[in-house]
N, C-alpha and C positions, 0 to 999 in steps of 0.2 A: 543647259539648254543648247550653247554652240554643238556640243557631242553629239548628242538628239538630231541636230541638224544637219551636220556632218554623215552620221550615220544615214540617216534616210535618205538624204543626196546623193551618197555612193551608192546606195541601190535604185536609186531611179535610172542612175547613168547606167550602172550595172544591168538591169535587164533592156538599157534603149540602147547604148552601144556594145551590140555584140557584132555585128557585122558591118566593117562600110560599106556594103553593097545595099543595105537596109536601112541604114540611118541620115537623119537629116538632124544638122546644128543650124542654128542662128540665134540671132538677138532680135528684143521687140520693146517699145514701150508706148506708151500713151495714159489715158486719160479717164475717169470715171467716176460718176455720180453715183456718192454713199451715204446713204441713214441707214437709220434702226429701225426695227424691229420691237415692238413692246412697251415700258413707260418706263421714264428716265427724270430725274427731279432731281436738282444740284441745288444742294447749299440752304436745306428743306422750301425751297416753292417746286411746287408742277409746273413742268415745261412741256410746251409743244418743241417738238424736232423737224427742221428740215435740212434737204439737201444739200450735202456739200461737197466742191470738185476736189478731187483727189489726184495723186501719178502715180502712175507704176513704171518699172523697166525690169528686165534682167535677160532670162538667154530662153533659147527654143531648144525640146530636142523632140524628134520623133524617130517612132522605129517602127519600118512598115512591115506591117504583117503578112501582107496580100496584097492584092492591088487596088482593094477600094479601102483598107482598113490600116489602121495605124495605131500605136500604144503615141499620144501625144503630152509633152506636158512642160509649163513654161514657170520655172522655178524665179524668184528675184522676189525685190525691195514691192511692198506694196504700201498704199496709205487707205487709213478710212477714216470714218470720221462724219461729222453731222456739225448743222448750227441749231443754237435752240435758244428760246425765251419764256419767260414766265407767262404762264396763262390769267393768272391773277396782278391784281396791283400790289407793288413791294412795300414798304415800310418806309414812310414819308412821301411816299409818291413817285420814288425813283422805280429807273424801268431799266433791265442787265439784256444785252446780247452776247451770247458766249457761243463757242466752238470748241466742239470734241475732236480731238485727232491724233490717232493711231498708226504709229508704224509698227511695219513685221516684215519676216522672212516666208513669203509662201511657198508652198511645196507642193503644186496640183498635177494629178493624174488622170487623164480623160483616155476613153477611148474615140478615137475622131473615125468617121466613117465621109467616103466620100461618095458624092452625089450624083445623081443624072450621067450622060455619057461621058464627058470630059471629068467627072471626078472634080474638077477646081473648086467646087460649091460645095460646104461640106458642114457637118451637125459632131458634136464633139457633148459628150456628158461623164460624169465622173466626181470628184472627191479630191480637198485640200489639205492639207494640214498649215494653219497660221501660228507662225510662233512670235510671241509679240518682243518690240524690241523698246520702244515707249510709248507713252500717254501722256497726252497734257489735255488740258483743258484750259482756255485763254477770257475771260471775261470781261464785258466793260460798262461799266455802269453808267448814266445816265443819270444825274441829280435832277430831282424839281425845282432846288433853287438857283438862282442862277451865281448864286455870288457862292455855291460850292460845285469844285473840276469837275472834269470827266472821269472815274478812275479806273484802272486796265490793272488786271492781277494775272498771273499765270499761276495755274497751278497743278504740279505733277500730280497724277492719280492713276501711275504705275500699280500701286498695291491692292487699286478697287479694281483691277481687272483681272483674268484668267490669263494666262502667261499663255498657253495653248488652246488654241480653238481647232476642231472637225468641222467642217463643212461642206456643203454640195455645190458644183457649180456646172453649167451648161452654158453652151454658145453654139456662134456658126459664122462662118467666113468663107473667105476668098484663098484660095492657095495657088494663085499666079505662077506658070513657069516665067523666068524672066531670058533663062536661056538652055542649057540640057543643067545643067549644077544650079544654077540659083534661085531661088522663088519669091515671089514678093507676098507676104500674108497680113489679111487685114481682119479681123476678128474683134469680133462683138461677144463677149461674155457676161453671165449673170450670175451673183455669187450668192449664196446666205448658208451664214451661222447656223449647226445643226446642234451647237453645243451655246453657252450662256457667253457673251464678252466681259460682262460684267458682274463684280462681286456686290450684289445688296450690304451695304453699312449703314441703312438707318439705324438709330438710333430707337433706344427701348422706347422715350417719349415723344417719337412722331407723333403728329405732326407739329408739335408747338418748337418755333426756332430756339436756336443754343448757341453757346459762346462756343461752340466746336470751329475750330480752324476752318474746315469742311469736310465737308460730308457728302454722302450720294444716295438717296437711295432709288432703287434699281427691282425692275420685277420682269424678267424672260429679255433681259436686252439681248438683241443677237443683228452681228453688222448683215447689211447685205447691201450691192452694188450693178452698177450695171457700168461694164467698161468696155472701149474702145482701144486697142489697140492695132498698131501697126508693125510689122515685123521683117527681117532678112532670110534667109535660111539660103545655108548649103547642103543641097546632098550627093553625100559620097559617093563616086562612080565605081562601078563595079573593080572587083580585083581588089581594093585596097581598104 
């Protein structure tokens, strides 16, 4: 997987930095609200899934095409991830809140087009590649009675996911000159899973519970988010 990742990254730099008179670097990170997509059930109960905040960071680069058009695309550390609870009542009466959460390496390529007369306001669509780096899932149970804990389990569930995900993602922002080299960018993007996150392991005798450590079962999960980021960027002054 690092190979895979290595490789694709040289060819995103590869066709953004060919000229410094064309390209722009910087760094960005921030913030964003992620669930799924589809139906997800841990540990055989049905669960509802909601929203859960997430971070990103890593670098910028674009390489301008023209003067309203750019190849853009902001590679780094991403997270995703959902909370979720059972829909039903558990066994004795106890009640679990667990959280899913995902890190990966993204690798997105948009093309950004720039807007109205100043260009600063601008629409960017395109295509990721997530390559996943782990999975956990963090659970915490809730007893009915009160003379038994509260108990908290983590548990990796690296091998119930797709190691690489495809997906589509669109935004639009602000691209601030700060001075003739620096720019300040603030960008709002939406992402979603065009391929599965997750691998279905029910079991043959769904739905009745098992002595299985855990399990998942899974039917079209696919992540998707809506994030906030803020950014630097330098771009390179002619000649060099």
């Amino acid at each position: 997987m690092k190979k895979t990742i290595t490789v694709f990254i040289s060819l995103i730099f590869g066709g953004l930095i060919v000229s410094g008179q064309t390209t722009s670097v910087g760094v960005f990170g921030g913030m964003s609200l992620s669930n799924v997509n589809g139906t997800y059930n841990s540990n055989g109960y049905n669960t509802k899934t909601t929203s859960l905040i997430t971070k990103q960071f890593g670098i910028v680069l674009s390489y301008h095409l023209s003067d309203k058009l750019s190849l853009f695309s902001d590679p780094g550390f991403y997270e995703r991830g959902f909370n979720y609870e059972p829909v039903e009542t558990m066994v004795g009466g106890a009640t679990v809140k667990g959280r899913s959460k995902f890190k990966s390496i993204d690798v997105p390529l948009t093309l950004k087009i720039g807007m109205f007369k100043n260009k600063i306001f601008y629409f960017r669509a395109g295509a990721y590649l997530s390559f996943l780096l782990s999975a956990n899932n963090n659970d915490t149970i809730y007893y009915s009675s009160p003379d038994v804990e509260t108990q908290i389990t983590e548990n990796d569930i690296l091998d119930k996911m797709n190691k690489t995900v495809f997906g589509f993602i669109t935004g639009v922002g602000f691209d601030i000159p700060v001075s003739k080299n620096l720019g300040l960018l603030f960008d709002v993007a939406y992402r979603l899973d065009l391929t599965e996150a997750m691998i279905n392991n029910k079991p043959s005798y769904w739905p009745g519970k098992s002595s299985d450590n855990y399990y998942i079962g899974t039917e079209n999960v696919r992540n998707r988010s809506l994030a906030i980021s803020i950014g630097l960027t330098y771009r390179f002054p002619s000649g060099q």
